[in-house]
C-alpha positions as CSV (number, residue, x, y, z in Angstrom):
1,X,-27.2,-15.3,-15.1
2,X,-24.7,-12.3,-14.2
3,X,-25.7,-13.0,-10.5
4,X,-25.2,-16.6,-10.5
5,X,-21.9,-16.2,-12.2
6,X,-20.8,-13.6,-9.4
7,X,-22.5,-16.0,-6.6
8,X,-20.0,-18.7,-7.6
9,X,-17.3,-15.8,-7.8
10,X,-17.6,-15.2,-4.2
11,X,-17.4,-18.7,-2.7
12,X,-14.8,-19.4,-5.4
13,X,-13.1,-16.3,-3.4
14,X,-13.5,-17.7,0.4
15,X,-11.9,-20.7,-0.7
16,X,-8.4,-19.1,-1.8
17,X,-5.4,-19.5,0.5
18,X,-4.6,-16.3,1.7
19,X,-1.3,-16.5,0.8
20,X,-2.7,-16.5,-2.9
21,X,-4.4,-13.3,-1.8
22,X,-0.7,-11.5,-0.6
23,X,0.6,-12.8,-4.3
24,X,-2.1,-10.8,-5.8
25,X,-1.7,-7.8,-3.3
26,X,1.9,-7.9,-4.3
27,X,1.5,-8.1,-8.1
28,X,-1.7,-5.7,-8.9
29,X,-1.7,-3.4,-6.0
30,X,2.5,-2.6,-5.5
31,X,4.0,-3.6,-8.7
32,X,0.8,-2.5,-10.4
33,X,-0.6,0.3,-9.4
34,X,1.9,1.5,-6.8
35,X,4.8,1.6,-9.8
36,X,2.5,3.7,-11.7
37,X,1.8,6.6,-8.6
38,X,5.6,6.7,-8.2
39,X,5.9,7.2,-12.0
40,X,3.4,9.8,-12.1
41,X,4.0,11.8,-8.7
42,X,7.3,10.7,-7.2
43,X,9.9,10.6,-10.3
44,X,12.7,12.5,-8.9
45,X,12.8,9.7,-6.0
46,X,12.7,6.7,-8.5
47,X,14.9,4.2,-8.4
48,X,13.9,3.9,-4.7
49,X,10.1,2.9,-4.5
50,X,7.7,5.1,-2.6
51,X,4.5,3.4,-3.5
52,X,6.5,0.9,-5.4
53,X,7.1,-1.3,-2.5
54,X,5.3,-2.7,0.6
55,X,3.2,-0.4,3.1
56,X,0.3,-0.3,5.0
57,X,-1.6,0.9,2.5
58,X,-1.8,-2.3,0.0
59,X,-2.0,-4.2,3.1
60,X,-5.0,-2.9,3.8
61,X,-6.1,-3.3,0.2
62,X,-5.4,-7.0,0.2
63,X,-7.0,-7.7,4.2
64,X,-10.0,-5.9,2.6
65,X,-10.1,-8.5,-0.5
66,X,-9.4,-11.0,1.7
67,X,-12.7,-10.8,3.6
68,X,-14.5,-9.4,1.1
69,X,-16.6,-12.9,0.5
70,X,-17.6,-13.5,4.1
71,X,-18.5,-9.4,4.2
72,X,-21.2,-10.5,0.6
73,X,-22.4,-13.8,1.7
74,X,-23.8,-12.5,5.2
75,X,-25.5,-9.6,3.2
76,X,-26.9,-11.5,0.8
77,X,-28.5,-13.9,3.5
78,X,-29.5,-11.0,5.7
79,X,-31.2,-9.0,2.7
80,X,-32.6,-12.2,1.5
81,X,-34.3,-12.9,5.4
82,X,-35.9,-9.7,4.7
83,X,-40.1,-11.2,4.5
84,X,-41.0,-10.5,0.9
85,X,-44.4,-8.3,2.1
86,X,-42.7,-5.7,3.7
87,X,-41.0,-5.1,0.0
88,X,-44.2,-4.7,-1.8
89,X,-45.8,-2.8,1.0
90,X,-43.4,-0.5,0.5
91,X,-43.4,0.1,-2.9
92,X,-46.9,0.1,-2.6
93,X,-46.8,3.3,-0.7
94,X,-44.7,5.2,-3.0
95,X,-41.3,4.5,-2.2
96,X,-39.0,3.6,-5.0
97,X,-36.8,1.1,-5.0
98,X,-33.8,3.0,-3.8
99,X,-35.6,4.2,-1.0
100,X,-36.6,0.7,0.1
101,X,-33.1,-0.3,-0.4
102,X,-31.7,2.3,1.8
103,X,-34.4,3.2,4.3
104,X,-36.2,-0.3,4.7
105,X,-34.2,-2.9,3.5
106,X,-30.3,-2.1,4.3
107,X,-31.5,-1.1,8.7
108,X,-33.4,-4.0,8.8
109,X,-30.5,-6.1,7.2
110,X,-27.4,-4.6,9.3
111,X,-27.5,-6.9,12.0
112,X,-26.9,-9.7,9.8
113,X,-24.5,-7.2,7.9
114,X,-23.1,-6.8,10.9
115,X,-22.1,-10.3,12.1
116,X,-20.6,-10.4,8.6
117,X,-18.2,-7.9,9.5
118,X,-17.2,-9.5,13.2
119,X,-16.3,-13.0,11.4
120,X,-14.5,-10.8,8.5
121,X,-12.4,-8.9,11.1
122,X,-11.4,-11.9,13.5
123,X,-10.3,-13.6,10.5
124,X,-8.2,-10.6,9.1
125,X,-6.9,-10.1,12.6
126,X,-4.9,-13.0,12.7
127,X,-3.7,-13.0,8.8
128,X,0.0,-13.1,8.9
129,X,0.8,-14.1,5.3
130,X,-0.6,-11.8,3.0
131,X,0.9,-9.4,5.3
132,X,4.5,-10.6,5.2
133,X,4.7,-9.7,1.3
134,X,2.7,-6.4,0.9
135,X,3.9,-4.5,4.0
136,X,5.0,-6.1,7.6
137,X,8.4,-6.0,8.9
138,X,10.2,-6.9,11.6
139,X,11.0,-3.6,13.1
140,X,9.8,-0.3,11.4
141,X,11.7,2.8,12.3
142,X,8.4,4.8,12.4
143,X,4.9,4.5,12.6
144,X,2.4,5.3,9.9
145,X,0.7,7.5,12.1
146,X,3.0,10.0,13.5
147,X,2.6,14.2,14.0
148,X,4.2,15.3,10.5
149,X,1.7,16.7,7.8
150,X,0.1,14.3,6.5
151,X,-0.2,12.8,9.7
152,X,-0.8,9.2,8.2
153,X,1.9,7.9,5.5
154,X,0.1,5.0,3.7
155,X,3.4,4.3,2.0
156,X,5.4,3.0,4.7
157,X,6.1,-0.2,6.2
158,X,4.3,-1.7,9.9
159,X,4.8,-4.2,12.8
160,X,2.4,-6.5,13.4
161,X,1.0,-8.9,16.7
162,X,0.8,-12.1,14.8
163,X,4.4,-11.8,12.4
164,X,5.8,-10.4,15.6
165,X,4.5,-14.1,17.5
166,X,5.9,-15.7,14.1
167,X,8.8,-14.2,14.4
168,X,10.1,-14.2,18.0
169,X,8.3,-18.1,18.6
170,X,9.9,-20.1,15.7
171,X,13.0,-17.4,14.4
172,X,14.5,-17.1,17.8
173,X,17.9,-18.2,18.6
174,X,16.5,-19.4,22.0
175,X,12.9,-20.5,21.8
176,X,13.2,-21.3,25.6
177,X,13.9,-17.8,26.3
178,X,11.3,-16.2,24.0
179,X,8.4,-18.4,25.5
180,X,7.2,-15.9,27.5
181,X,7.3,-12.9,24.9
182,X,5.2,-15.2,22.9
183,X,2.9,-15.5,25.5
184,X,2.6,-11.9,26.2
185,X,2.4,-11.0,22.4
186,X,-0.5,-14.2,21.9
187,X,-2.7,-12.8,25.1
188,X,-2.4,-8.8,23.7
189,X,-3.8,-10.2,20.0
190,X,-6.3,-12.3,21.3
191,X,-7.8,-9.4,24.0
192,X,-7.4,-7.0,20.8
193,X,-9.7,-9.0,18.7
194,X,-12.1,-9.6,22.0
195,X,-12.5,-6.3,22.4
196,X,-13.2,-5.4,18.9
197,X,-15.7,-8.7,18.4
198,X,-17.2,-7.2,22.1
199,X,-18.0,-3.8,20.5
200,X,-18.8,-4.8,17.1
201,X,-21.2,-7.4,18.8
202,X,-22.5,-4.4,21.3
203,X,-23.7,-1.9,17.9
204,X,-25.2,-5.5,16.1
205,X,-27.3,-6.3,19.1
206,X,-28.3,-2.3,19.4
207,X,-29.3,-2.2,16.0
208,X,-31.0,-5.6,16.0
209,X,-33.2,-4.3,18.5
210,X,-33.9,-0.3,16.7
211,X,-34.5,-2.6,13.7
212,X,-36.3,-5.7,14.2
213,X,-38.4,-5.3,16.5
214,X,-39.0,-1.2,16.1
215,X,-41.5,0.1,14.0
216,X,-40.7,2.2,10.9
């Protein structure tokens, strides 16, 4: 029963506009839990937000949401394509479940798993709303990553390919003019997400072959 009702959970989930998903980033993960760390460990800043507010931190919190039912489904199909015998023969030798799980099961699964996360990170890729109302801007002063202790600051804000293509294409004063910058900006997000698809594709075909067809 509990795993039906999370079953129709999930595809409930891939079904939500992901502008529903930036709402919810926005509500639980800035105004919720981000108010409270500024309460706890930044008081002497407060009124002005440190957590508070937008930053590449609960953008990554509400991308992660965001894909998290295409990440299950493709697990669930690849640990259910599993052939029940090599389960029980298993278990027959001694292993317990956990072991099965992590040393049989989960390798012989992560190709599947693995496609999973190629189709969850093109989609995130080219997510621009959720991203316009839990962190993006249109110019940030300085980059999360930077050389001051602690090297990456989750709490501020971050530019990003496809608001920068929103931005420039349809915000412009002269569209005419900017038709090249969008060009530019469109060809460097879609070689980003090649490249990544290419190597996440690379370690999924690797694998596939250690763990189909190798022996255990």
């Amino acid at each position: 029963m509990i795993v039906r009702l999370v079953r129709i959970a999930v595809n409930n989930l891939a079904g939500i506009p992901s502008i529903v998903y930036g709402i919810f980033g926005l509500g639980f993960f800035v105004y919720g839990i981000g108010s409270k760390i500024d309460q706890l460990f930044f008081p002497e800043v407060l009124p002005t937000p440190t957590f508070g507010t937008g930053g590449i931190l609960w953008a990554s919190l509400t991308l992660a949401l965001l894909t998290v039912p295409v990440v299950i489904v493709s697990t669930e199909e690849a640990l259910g394509a599993i052939p029940r015998e090599i389960r029980e023969g298993s278990l027959a030798l001694g292993s317990t479940k956990f072991q099965t799980l992590m040393r049989i099961l989960l390798p012989m699964a992560s190709p599947g798993i693995m496609t999973g996360l190629i189709l969850a990170m093109a989609r995130a890729a080219g997510e621009v709303a959720p991203l316009m109302i839990t962190g993006v801007v249109k110019l940030a002063p300085t980059l999360p990553l930077d050389g001051n202790f602690p090297f990456l600051h989750l709490d501020r804000k971050f530019m990003h390919l496809g608001f920068h293509i929103f931005d420039i294409g349809f915000q412009s004063p002269n569209v005419e003019a900017a038709k090249p910058m969008v060009f530019v900006t469109t060809l460097l997000l879609v070689l980003i997400v090649l490249t990544m698809s290419s190597i996440a594709i690379y370690l999924r075909n690797k694998m596939k072959k250690r763990y189909t067809f190798g022996t255990f």
